[in-house]
Structures are given as structure tokens and as C-alpha cells.
TORMI-287820 format. One record per residue (C-alpha): residue number from 1; x, y, z. Coordinates in steps of 0.001 Angstrom, whole numbers, plus 500000, padded with zeros to 6 digits. Last residue first. Example, Ala and Ser with C-alpha at 12.3 -4.5 7.8 and 13.67 -1.06 7.14 Angstrom:
! residues 2
+-----+--------+--------+--------+
| seq |     c1 |     c2 |     c3 |
+-----+--------+--------+--------+
|   2 | 513670 | 498940 | 507140 |
|   1 | 512300 | 495500 | 507800 |
+-----+--------+--------+--------+
This chain:
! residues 130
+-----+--------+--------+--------+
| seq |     c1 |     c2 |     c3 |
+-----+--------+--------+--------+
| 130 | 043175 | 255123 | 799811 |
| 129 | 045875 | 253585 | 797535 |
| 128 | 048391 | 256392 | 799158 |
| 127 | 047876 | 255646 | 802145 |
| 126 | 049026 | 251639 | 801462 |
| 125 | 052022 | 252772 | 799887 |
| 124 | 053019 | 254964 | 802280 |
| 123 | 052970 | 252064 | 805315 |
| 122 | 054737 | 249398 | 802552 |
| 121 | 057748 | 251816 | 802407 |
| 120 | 057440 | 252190 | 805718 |
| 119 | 057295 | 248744 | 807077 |
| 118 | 060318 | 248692 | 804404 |
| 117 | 062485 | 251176 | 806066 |
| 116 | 061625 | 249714 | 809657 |
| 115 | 062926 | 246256 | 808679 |
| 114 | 065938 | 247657 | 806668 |
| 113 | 066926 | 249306 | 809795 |
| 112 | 066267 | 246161 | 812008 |
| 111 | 067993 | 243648 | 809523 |
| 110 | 070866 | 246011 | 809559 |
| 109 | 071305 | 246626 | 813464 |
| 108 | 071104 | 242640 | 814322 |
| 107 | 073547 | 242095 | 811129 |
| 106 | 075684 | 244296 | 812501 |
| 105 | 075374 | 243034 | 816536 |
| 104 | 075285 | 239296 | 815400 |
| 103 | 078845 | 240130 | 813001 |
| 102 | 080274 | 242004 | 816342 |
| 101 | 079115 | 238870 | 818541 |
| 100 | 080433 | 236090 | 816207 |
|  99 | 084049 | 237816 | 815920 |
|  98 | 084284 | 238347 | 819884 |
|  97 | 083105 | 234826 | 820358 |
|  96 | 085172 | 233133 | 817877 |
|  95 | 088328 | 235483 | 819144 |
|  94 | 087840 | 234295 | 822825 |
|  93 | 087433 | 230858 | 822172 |
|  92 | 089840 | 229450 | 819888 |
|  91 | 091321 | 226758 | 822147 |
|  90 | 087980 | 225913 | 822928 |
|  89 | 087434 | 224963 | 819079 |
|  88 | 084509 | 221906 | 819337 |
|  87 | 082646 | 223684 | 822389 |
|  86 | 082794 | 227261 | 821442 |
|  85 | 081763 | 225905 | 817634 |
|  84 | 078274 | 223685 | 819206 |
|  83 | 077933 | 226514 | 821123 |
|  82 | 077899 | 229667 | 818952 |
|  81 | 076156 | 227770 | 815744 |
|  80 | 073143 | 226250 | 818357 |
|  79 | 073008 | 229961 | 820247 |
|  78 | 072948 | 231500 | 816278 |
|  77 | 070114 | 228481 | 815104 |
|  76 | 068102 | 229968 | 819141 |
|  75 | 067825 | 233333 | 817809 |
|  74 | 067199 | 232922 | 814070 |
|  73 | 064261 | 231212 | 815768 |
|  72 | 063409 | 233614 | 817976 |
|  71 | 063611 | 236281 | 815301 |
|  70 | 061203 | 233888 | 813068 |
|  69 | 058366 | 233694 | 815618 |
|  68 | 058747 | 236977 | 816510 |
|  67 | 058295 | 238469 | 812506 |
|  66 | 055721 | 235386 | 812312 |
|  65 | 053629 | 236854 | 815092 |
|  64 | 053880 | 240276 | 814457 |
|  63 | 052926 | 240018 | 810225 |
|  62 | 050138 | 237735 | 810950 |
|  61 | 047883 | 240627 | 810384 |
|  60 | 049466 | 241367 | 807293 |
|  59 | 048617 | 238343 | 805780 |
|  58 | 050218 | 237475 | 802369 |
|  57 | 052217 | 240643 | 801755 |
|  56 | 053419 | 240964 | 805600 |
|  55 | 054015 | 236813 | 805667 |
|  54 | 056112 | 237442 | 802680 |
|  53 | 058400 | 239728 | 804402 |
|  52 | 058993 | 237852 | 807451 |
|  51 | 060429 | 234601 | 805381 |
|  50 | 062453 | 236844 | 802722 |
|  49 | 064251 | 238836 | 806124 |
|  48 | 064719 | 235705 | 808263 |
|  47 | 065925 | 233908 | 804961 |
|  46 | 068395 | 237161 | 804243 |
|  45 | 069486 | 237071 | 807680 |
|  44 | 070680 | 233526 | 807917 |
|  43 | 072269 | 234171 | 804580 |
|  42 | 073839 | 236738 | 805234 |
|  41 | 075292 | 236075 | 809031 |
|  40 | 076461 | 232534 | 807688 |
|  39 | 078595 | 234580 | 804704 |
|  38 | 080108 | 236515 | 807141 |
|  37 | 080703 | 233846 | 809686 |
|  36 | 082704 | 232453 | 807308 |
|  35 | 085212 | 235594 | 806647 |
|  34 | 085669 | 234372 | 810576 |
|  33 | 085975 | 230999 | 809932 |
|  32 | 089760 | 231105 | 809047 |
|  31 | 090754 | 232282 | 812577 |
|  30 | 092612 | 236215 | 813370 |
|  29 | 093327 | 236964 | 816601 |
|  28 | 097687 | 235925 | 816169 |
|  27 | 097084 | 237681 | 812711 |
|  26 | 096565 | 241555 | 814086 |
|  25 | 096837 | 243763 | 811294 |
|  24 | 096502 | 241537 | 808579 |
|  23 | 094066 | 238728 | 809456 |
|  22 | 092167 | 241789 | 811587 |
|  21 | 092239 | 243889 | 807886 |
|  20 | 090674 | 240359 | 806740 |
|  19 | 088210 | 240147 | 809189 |
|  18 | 087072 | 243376 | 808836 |
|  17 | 086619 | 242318 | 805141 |
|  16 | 084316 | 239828 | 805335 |
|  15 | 081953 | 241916 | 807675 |
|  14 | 081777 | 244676 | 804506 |
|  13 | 081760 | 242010 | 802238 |
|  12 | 078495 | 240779 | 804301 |
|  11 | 077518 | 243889 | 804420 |
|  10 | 077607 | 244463 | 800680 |
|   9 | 075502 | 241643 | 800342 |
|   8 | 072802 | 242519 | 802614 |
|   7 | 072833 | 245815 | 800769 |
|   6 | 072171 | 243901 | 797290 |
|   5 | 069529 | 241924 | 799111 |
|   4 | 067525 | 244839 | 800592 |
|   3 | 067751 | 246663 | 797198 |
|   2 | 066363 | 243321 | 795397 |
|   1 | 063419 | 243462 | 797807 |
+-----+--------+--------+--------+
């Protein structure tokens, strides 16, 4: 688990500092809350991840429901952030929306990789206990 975390961090500097080569390279696109929505990816992610993990060591069988139950809710929190910002900062629009969807699409991709690499993990261990 302390892996998964360390990598969740470095992609959140990773996502941080796109936005700062786009603050450089291209600073009429750039807004403040983009390194922001860095930090908000990790975190969100990292309680979806700790929350789904220890339903798997407490009650494996529960593991589906809670892993759906929490991705729907991580779901509808990034709608409530999306909206609730479109709607305060129309003037800044486009680039929120751009910004939010490429940190939702790498986080999305990360939390699924290190999702299927620690079913794994957990799938070898349990074989080899047998």
C-alpha cells in the first residue's frame, strides 16, 4: 500500500507539472486551479483506492459491490466539483474542462492499473497459502 501511495504522489507532481509547462508555454490557457486539480485528483483517488482496498481484506466477497459503490461515488463528487466550478468561472470554461478531463482520464488509467496490479498481488498470494 505504501508503493501505491508513493506512485499516486508522483502522479500528482507529474499532473502538477503539466500545468506548469502549460503556465509557461502557453499562459493565456493556463488558470491557478489547475496545479489544484492535481492535488484534488490525489486525494480523491487515494480515499477511493484506501476505501476499496480494505473492503477486499475485510470481506472479499463484498469486494465488487463496494469497488462500484465507491467508483460511482467518486463519480458523481467529480460531476459536483466540474459543475459547481463550470458554473461559478464561465469565463474560464474551456481550459477548466480540458484540464479536469486530462487529470480524470490519468487518474482514471492509474487507479485502474494499480487496481489490477494489486488484485494480483493479493490473487498469488492467496495460491500460494494453499
Amino acid at each position: 500500500m505504501k508503493r501505491y501511495y508513493i506512485a499516486l504522489v508522483a502522479m500528482a507532481l507529474l499532473l502538477a507539472l503539466v500545468s506548469f509547462v502549460v503556465m509557461w508555454t502557453a499562459p493565456q490557457a493556463f488558470l491557478t486551479v489547475m496545479p489544484l486539480l492535481a492535488l484534488y485528483f490525489a486525494v480523491v483517488t487515494g480515499v477511493q483506492h484506501y476505501i476499496v482496498l480494505k473492503s477486499m481484506y475485510q470481506s472479499p466477497r463484498r469486494f465488487v459491490q463496494v469497488f462500484l459503490a465507491t467508483t460511482v461515488a467518486t463519480l458523481f463528487v467529480h460531476l459536483a466539483v466540474f459543475a459547481a466550478y463550470l458554473f461559478t468561472h464561465t469565463a474560464h470554461a474551456k481550459p477548466f474542462a480540458l484540464a479536469f478531463c486530462i487529470g480524470f482520464a490519468a487518474m482514471m488509467v492509474f487507479e485502474t492499473a494499480a487496481m489490477v496490479i494489486t488484485i494480483g498481488n493479493e490473487r498469488k498470494k492467496n495460491q500460494q497459502q494453499k
